[in-house]
C-alpha positions, 0 to 999 in steps of 0.5 A, spaced: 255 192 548 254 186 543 249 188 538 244 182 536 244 180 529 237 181 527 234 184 531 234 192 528 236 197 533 237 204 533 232 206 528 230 214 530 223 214 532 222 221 530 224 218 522 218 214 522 213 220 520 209 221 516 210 222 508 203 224 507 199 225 513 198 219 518 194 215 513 193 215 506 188 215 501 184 211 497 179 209 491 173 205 494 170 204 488 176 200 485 174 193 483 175 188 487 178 183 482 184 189 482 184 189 489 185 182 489 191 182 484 195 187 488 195 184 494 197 177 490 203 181 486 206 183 494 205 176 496 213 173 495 215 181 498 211 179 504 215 173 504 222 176 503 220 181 509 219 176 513 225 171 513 229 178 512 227 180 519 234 177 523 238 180 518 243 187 519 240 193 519 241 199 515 241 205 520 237 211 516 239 217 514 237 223 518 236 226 511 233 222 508 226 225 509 220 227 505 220 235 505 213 235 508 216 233 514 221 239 515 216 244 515 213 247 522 206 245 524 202 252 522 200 257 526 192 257 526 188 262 523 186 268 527 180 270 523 176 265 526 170 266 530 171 267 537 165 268 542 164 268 549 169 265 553 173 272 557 174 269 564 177 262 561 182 267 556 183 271 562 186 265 565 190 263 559 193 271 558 195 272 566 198 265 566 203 267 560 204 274 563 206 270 569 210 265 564 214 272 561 215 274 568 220 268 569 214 263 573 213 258 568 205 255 568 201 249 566 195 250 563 190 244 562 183 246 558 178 240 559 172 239 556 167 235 551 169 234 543 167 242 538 166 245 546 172 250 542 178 249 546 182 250 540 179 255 538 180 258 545 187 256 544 188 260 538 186 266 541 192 266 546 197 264 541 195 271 537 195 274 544 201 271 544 204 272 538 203 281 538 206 281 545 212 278 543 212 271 544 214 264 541 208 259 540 211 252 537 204 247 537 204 240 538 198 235 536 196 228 538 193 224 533 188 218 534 191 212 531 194 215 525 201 211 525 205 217 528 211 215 532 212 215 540 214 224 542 210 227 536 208 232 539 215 233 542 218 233 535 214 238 532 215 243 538 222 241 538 223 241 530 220 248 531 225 251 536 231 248 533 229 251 526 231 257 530 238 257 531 244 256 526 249 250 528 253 254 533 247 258 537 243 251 537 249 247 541 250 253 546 244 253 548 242 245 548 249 244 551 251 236 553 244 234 551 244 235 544 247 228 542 240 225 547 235 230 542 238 227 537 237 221 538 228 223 536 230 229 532 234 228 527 234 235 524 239 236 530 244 232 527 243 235 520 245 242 523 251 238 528 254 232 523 259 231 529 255 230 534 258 223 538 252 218 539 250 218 547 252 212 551 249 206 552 245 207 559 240 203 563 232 204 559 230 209 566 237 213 565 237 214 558 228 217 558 231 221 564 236 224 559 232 225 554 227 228 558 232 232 562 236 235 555 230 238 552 227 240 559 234 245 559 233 246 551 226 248 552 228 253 559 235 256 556 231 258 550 225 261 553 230 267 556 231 270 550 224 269 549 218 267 552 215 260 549 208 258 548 208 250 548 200 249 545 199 241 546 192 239 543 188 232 544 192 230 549 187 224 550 191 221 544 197 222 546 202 217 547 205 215 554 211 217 553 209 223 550 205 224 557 211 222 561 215 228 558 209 233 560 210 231 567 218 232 568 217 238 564 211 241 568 215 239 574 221 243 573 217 249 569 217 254 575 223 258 574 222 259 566 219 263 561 215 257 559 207 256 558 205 249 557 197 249 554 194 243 553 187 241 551 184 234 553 177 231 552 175 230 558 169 224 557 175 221 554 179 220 560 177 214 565 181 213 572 186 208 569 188 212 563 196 215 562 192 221 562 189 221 569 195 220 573 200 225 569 194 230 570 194 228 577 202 229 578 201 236 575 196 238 579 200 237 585 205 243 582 204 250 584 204 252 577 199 248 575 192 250 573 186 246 570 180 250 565 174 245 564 169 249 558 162 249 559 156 249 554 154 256 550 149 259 554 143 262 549 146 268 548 152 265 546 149 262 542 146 267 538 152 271 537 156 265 535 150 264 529 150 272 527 158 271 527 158 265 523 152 266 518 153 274 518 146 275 520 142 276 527 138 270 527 130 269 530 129 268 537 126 262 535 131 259 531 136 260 537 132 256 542 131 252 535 139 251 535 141 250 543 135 246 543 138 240 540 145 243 539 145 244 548 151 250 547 157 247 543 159 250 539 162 245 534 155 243 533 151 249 533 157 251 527 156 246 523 148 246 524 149 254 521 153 252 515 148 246 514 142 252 515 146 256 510 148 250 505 141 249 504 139 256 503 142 261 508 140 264 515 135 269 512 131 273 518 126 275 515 123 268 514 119 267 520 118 260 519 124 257 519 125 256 525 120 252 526 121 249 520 129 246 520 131 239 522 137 240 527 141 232 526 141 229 533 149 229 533 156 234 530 156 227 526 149 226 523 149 233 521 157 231 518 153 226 515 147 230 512 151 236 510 155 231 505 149 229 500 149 237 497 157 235 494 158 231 489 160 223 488 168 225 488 169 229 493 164 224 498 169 218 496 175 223 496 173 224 503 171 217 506 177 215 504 182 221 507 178 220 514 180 213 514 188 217 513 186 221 519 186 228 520 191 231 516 192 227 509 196 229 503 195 230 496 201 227 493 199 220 497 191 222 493 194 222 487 197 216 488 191 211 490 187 214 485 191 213 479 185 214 474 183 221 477 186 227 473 190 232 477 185 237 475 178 233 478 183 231 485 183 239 486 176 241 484 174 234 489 179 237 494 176 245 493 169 243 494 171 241 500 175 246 502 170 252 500 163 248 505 170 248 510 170 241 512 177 241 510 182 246 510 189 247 507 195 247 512 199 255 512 206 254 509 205 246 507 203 246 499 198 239 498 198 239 506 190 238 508 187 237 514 180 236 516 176 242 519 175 238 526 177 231 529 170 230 529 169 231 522 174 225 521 172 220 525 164 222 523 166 220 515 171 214 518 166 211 522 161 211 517 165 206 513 164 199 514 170 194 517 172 192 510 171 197 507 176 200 512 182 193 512 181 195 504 183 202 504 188 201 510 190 196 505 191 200 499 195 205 503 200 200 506 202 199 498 202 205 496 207 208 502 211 201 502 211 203 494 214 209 494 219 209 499 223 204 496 228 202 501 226 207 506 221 204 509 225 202 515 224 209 516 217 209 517 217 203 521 211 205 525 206 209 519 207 201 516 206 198 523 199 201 523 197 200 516 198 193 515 196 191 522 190 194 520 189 190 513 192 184 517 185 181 514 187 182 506 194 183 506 196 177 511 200 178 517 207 176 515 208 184 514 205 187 520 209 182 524 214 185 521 213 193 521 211 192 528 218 189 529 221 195 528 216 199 530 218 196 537 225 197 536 224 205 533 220 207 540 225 202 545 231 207 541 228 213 542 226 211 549 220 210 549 218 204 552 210 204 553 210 204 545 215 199 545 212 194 547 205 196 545 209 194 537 212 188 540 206 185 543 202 188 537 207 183 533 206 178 538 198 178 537 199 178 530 203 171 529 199 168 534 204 168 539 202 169 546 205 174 551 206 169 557 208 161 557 214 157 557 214 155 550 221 157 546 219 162 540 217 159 534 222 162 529 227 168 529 222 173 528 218 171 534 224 171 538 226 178 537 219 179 539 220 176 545 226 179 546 223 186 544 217 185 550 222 182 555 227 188 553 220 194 554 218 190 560 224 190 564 225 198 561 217 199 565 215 195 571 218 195 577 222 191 580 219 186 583 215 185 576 223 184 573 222 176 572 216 176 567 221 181 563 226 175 564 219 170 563 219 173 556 227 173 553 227 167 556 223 164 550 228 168 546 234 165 549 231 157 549 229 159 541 238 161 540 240 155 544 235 151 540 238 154 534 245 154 536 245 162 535 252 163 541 252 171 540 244 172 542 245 167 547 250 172 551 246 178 549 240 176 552 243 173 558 246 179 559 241 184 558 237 184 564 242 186 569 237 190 572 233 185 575 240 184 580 236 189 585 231 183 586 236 178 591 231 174 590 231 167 585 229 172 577 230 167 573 237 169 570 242 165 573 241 159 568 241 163 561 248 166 565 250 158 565 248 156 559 251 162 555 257 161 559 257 154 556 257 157 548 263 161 549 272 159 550 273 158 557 278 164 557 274 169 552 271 177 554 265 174 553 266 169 558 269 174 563 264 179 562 258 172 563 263 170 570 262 175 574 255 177 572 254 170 574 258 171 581 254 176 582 247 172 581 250 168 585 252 172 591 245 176 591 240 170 589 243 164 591 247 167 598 253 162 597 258 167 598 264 162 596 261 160 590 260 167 587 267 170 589 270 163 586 265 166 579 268 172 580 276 170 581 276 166 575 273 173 572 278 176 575 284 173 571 281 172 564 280 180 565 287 181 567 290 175 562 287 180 557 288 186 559 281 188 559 281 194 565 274 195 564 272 187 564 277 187 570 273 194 574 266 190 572 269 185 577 271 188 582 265 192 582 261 184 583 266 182 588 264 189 592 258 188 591 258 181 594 262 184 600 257 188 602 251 183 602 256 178 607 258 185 611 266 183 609 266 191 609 273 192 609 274 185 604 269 191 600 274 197 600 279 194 598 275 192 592 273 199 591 279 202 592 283 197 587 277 199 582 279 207 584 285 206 581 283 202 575 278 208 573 283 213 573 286 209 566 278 209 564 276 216 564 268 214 564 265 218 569 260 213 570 265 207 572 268 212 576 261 214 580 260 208 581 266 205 583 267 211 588 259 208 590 263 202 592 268 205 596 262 210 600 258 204 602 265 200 606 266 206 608 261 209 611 259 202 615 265 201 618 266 208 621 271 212 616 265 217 614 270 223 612 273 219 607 266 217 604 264 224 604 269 226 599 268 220 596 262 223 596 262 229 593 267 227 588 260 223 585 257 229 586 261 233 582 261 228 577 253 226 576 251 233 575 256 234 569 253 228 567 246 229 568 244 222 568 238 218 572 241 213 576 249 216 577 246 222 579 240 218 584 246 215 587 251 220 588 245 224 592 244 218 596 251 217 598 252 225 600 245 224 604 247 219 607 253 222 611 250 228 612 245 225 615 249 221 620 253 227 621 247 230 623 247 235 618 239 235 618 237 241 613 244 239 608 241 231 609 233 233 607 236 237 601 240 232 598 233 227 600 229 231 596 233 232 591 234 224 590 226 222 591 225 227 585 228 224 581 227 216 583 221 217 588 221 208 589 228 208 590 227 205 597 234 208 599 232 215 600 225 213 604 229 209 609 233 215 610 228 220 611 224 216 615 229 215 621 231 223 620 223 225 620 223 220 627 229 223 629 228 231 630 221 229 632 216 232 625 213 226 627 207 228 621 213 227 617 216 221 619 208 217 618 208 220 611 215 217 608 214 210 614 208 210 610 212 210 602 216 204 606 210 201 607 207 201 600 214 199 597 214 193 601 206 192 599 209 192 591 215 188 592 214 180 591 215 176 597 223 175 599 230 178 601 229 184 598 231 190 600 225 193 601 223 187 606 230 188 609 229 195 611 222 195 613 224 191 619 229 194 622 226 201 620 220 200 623 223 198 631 228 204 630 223 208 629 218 206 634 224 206 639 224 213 638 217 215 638 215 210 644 209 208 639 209 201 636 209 203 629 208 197 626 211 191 629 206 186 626 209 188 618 216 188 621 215 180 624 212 178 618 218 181 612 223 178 618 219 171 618 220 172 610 227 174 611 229 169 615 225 163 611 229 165 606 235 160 604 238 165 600 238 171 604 245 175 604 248 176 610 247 183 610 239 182 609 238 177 615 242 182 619 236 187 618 231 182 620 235 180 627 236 186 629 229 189 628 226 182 631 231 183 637 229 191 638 222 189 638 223 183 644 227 189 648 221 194 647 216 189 650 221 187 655 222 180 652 230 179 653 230 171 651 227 173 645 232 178 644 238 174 646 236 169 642 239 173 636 244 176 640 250 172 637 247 172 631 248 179 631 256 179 633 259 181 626 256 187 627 261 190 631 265 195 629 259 197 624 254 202 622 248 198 621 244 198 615 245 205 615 240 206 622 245 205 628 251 203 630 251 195 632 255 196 638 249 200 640 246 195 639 249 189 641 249 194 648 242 194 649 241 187 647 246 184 652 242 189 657 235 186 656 238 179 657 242 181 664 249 181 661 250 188 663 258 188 663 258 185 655 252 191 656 258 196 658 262 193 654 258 194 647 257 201 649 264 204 651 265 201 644 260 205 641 262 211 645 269 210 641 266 208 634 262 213 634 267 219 636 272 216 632 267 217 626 264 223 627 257 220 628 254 226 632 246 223 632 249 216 633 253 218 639 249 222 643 243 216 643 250 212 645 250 216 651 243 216 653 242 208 652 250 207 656 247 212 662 240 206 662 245 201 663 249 205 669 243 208 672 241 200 672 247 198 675 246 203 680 252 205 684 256 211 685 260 210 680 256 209 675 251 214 677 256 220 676 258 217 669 250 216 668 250 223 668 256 226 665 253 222 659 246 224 659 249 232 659 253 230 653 247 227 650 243 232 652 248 237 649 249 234 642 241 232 641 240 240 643 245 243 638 241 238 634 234 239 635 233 231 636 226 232 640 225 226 642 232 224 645 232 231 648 225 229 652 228 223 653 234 225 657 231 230 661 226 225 664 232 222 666 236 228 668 230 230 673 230 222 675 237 224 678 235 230 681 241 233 676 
């Protein structure tokens, strides 16, 4: 794949860390004259980042890390308080024992910030810890420049520490190479590791998710891990998209997930809510939401802090104000203490303590008794978040000694509002995320943009040439200095921020960085207008790339909207290599069939290229295939593809030459030219054997299914099958292993092989639940062997797809009507005639529908006349439906079946008998079980209507075939339908 010039990729999102937590320090009380004088100082730098935005990247050393960053989050303390809470530790103990049994769990702990979810979280990790197990820690921060996964990368970076070189690719296996890809400390220990291939966004998350769900697995049987994931509310949706596969696949490990989460935090539209709601529907999952002290937890909680039993009536003094959360009440018993100390004797002091109104208020009181330094020192550090660093300290307070930075931090830390981190010199945090935000709320919107402006300096000062690495620490702190440093550099951190998250596949955050740079240049999101210069393009380019990665299908063209702004600035500036980079990016949205935007950047790439180069011949058939599937004009797309078929051949390129063939069958099989298809696949098949790339052989052999199976040749696409199989499970890969289960599904399935199918079909629906494929499929099976339930459910998944598709010939439009007339023939029920009317009438409307598309639409139109007995109406698309002879329709039925119950509908019952002694063949032939005993049902109708002896005989020699093969099979609905007639004949 050609790289874009200028655009900096392959940035490891995991580098972007931070050297001295997530934010730095700074000195408020620095004149603003020598505010004024640094930001001037940086000005011609800001500049020189700006117009260097297009040039080559620099790909970072895995190495090149601050040692800060190499050190494991610490195991909390275990000599804090812990009062009350028995049922919900009880809880956590018996979900780990399960996990230790091998039944993984997911354990979420809700509740209102101080209500000591940490705390109680801590206590499991020590019981955990003393009864053998691992406990590896992750946090989210809010706002702190960490990058996409962090809570992953500290899990993971904990783990791997674990193993030396050989232990640690045993147990990852294939996906060490993917893990690398945000864990950079993998490639330290493996340095031979080969770079993961290129793969579609959806295909590449799923690996990754995949490889560290194996890892995490495989390791938990040589012991049992504790993954304690806290302030999930902050977390990043990426983040969040990983604790969803992970708890989806826990079941069978040694693995207990723990999660705390602010739960007034939380609205129905947060990333939260919807992976809190997937994890609810697993077996493993449960959810704890932590209530309030009551007063005698809170009494034991005041005597545990302060060492002495308190009044009765500075209890209910206390819970009073505080209502039973612990946060709060602790706080107000050191502030009680600060001020004198918690002494029962005095019997008034009850009466006489000023509780604050908030945990914020009493931050805010308790920062009067300590010294001018240490105030300043703690504003500044609340605005670097909740762990800060003393070398970054040091830096931004130039005219403090060494010795008054510690004595302002010991002070701190002696009143414990901060505490130095275990194993990590210099490394600090606050005691609570509500400290932090109390101390950073307290600042002023200047004062804030002042000190993020000191700290994006400083940070961009000290890492030299290696600010690149920590795209996203920078991407914040200019963002938010934008007001005094301009927003030259923001726009360009945010560039590489974007590409670091999309690198690591982290798509949501990719584009949030995009459109933050977007925002920052004053660029729109959405419009026609060309991007005004390189760095705007890349942006653009960027959010087109990260929308195409994150919306569904039928969104594609607003992803297609976007880089095609990029691609007119490369046109404008006569920039070729980007031109065809952007026109081939957005191959994904082929699955549309309906008008995405792309054939004109295709053709007009095409212009910039020689006529007979690689590039031309990768852009022709992309184009042959747009125009097969969009424009509808089959000669017009094999033409495309025929001239890229002879550059491919010209010069030798086998792989450009599979690519074609590929777009060559694929625009086959939407004209129903199966057997022209076939060829194409098998021809690709031959070429595969010389590529050696799993992948261009699975779906090659996809290719050579579909054909195959259409045209009744359903052994040979089983095989075919089953080699895709074989060779997606070793790839483990999203969309090969998708399709690779689709295919063996769907054969199993016209087979018959009802339990093998619905194996295959959950297994497919798992992995891409939108996939309109698998819900076709199960939907007509569920209907077939009469779960009726069932089938309402996965009709009613069709129906929701077809709800979130844009209006036009598109898959989902097609299936839904001939689904639905299938389904309701089976069932005797009109199921939805008035959805498949209106999807036919989109499809038939449509001047660039394929035949394959318009088929499906005919075909339901047809079976919905016959089951009202509208035989005119039926006939009307009789001819239309001619091609289908010989075929497997849509996957549904075979269309001589077909073609036989619409020449009866319209009196034509010798074409009628015709039709159906060819299906009779076809579907012996083939091996179509299913479709074979429907053929003798529907065949026995005709005879018995014709109503002669003859036919009456042969009437009932096909109901007992019909009655024998839907009994073997437990086709419910035939099975009634047969004895109907079967008692009508007195048989």
């Amino acid at each position: 794949m050609l790289e874009i010039v200028g655009i900096i990729a392959g940035i490891v999102a995991a580098t972007s860390i931070l050297l001295f937590g997530s934010r730095g320090l700074v000195d408020l009380v620095r004149g603003i004259a020598d505010r004024k004088k640094r930001v001037n100082d940086h000005s011609s730098t800001v500049q020189e980042s700006v117009e260097a935005v297009t040039s080559p990247p620099t790909i970072p050393d895995a190495t090149e890390r601050p040692p800060s960053l190499l050190t494991e989050i610490p195991a909390v303390s275990t000599g804090a308080v812990f009062v009350g809470r028995k049922r919900e530790l009880a809880t956590l103990k018996s979900a780990l024992e399960d996990a230790v049994a091998g039944r993984g769990r997911v354990v979420m702990l809700a509740g209102e910030p101080g209500i000591g979810k940490t705390r109680i979280v801590e206590e499991l990790a020590s019981y955990a810890t003393a009864t053998g197990s691992q406990v590896l820690w992750g946090r989210c921060y809010e706002d702190s420049g960490a990058p996409p996964y962090w809570p992953w990368i500290e899990v993971m970076r904990a783990r791997v520490r674990d193993f030396d070189a050989s232990q640690l690719l045993e147990q990852m296996g294939p996906g060490a190479a993917h893990i690398a890809e945000i864990v950079p400390e993998v490639r330290v220990k493996l340095p031979g590791l080969a770079a993961p291939p290129e793969l579609e966004p959806e295909q590449a998350r799923f690996q990754l998710f995949d490889s560290m769900t194996t890892f995490l697995a495989n390791t938990s049987r040589l012991q049992p891990l504790v993954l304690a994931l806290e302030d999930l509310h902050w977390a990043d949706t990426s983040s969040l998209r990983m604790l969803d596969f992970l708890g989806s696949r826990i079941a069978n490990t040694h693995l207990m997930v723990v999660g705390a989460y602010r739960d007034e935090e939380i609205p129905p539209e947060h990333p939260l809510s919807q992976t809190l709601g997937s994890l609810s529907a697993e077996p493993s999952f449960r959810l704890e939401t932590l209530r309030r002290f009551s007063a005698e937890e809170t009494a034991s909680l005041i005597e545990a802090t302060g060492g002495l039993p308190p009044t009765e009536d500075l209890v209910q003094r206390i819970q009073g104000h505080t209502e039973g959360n612990p946060m709060f009440v602790g706080e107000v018993v050191r502030l009680v203490e600060e001020q004198g100390g918690l002494d029962s004797s005095e019997a008034d002091k009850g009466a006489a303590l000023e509780v604050p109104e908030s945990v914020r208020a009493v931050t805010r009181q308790r920062l009067r008794g300590l010294s001018a330094e240490c105030n300043q020192t703690l504003l500044s550090a609340a605005v670097v978040g909740r762990e800060f660093d003393f070398g970054l300290l040091r830096r931004l307070f130039p005219d403090a000694t060494e010795a008054e930075v510690t004595d302002a931090l010991g002070e701190a830390t002696r009143v414990r509002l901060v505490e130095e981190l275990p194993r990590q010199p210099g490394r600090y945090q606050f005691s609570h995320s509500l400290i932090q935000q109390a101390l950073a709320e307290s600042l002023s919107t200047t004062a804030r943009a002042q000190t993020h402006a000191d700290i994006a300096l400083a940070l961009e000062a000290h890492y030299g040439d290696r600010v690149d690495t920590h795209a996203v620490e920078m991407a914040y702190h200019f963002t938010e200095s934008q007001a005094i440093l301009g927003p030259g550099r923001a726009a360009h951190y945010e560039l590489l921020a974007g590409e670091s998250a999309y690198s690591g596949h982290a798509y949501e955050d990719a584009l949030a960085h995009f459109q933050s740079g977007l925002t920052v240049k004053g660029v729109p999101f959405t419009g026609n207008e060309p991007a005004p210069d390189a760095e705007a393009a890349a942006l653009l380019f960027g959010q087109g790339r990260a929308q195409s990665a994150t919306l569904e299908t039928y969104e594609q063209p607003l992803a297609i909207a976007s880089s095609r702004r990029a691609f007119d600035y490369y046109d404008a500036v006569g920039d070729s290599e980007r031109m065809v980079f952007v026109s081939e990016s957005h191959g994904r949205a082929i699955a549309r069939m309906g008008s995405s935007g792309v054939i004109p950047m295709i053709s007009r790439a095409l212009e910039t290229v020689p006529g007979d180069s690689i590039a031309a011949g990768r852009l022709l058939s992309l184009l042959g295939r747009f125009i097969g599937l969009e424009d509808g004009d089959y000669d017009a797309a094999q033409n495309t593809i025929k001239r890229a078929l002879e550059i491919a051949r010209k010069q030798g390129d086998e792989a450009a030459e599979i690519q074609a063939l590929i777009s060559s069958a694929v625009v086959n099989a939407y004209e129903i030219n199966w057997r022209a298809a076939i060829k194409d696949g098998l021809r690709a098949l031959d070429l595969v054997n010389n590529i050696k790339d799993p992948r261009i052989e699975i779906l090659v052999r996809s290719f050579c299914v579909y054909p195959q199976i259409a045209t009744g040749a359903l052994e040979h696409a089983k095989r075919n099958a089953a080699d895709m199989l074989v060779l997606a499970k070793n790839l483990r890969e999203l969309l090969p292993l998708s399709g690779a289960l689709w295919c063996s599904e769907l054969a199993a399935r016209l087979s018959g092989e009802w339990q093998v199918s619905r194996e295959f079909n959950d297994q497919c629906l798992e992995i891409t639940p939108h996939d309109i494929r698998p819900i076709l499929t199960r939907t007509t099976m569920e209907y077939e062997v009469g779960d009726f339930d069932q089938g309402d459910t996965y009709l009613e998944l069709l129906r929701e797809r077809l709800r979130q598709t844009q209006s036009g010939p598109t898959l989902e439009y097609g299936f839904a009507t001939i689904t639905i007339p299938v389904v309701s023939r089976i069932s005797g029920a009109d199921l939805g005639f008035d959805v498949a009317s209106q999807s036919a009438e989109v499809v038939l409307n449509s001047p660039s529908s394929t035949l394959f598309i318009t088929s499906m639409a005919r075909a339901g139109l047809a079976l919905m006349a016959v089951q009202i007995d509208d035989g005119a109406a039926a006939g009307a698309q009789y001819r239309e439906l001619e091609p289908l002879r010989g075929t497997i329709l849509a996957w549904t039925m075979a269309g001589d079946r077909l073609l036989g119950i619409v020449a009866q509908s319209m009196g034509e019952l010798g074409k009628a008998a015709s039709h159906f002694e060819d299906s009779l063949s076809f579907c012996r032939d083939g091996g179509f079980r299913p479709e074979l005993a429907w053929t003798c049902c529907d065949y026995a109708d005709l005879l018995l209507e014709r109503n002669n002896e003859a036919d009456r005989a042969q009437a009932t020699s096909l109901l007992n075939e019909s009655l024998g093969i839907s009994t073997e099979l437990g086709m419910r609905p035939l099975i009634e339908r047969v004895l109907y007639r079967q008692k009508s004949l007195g048989t």
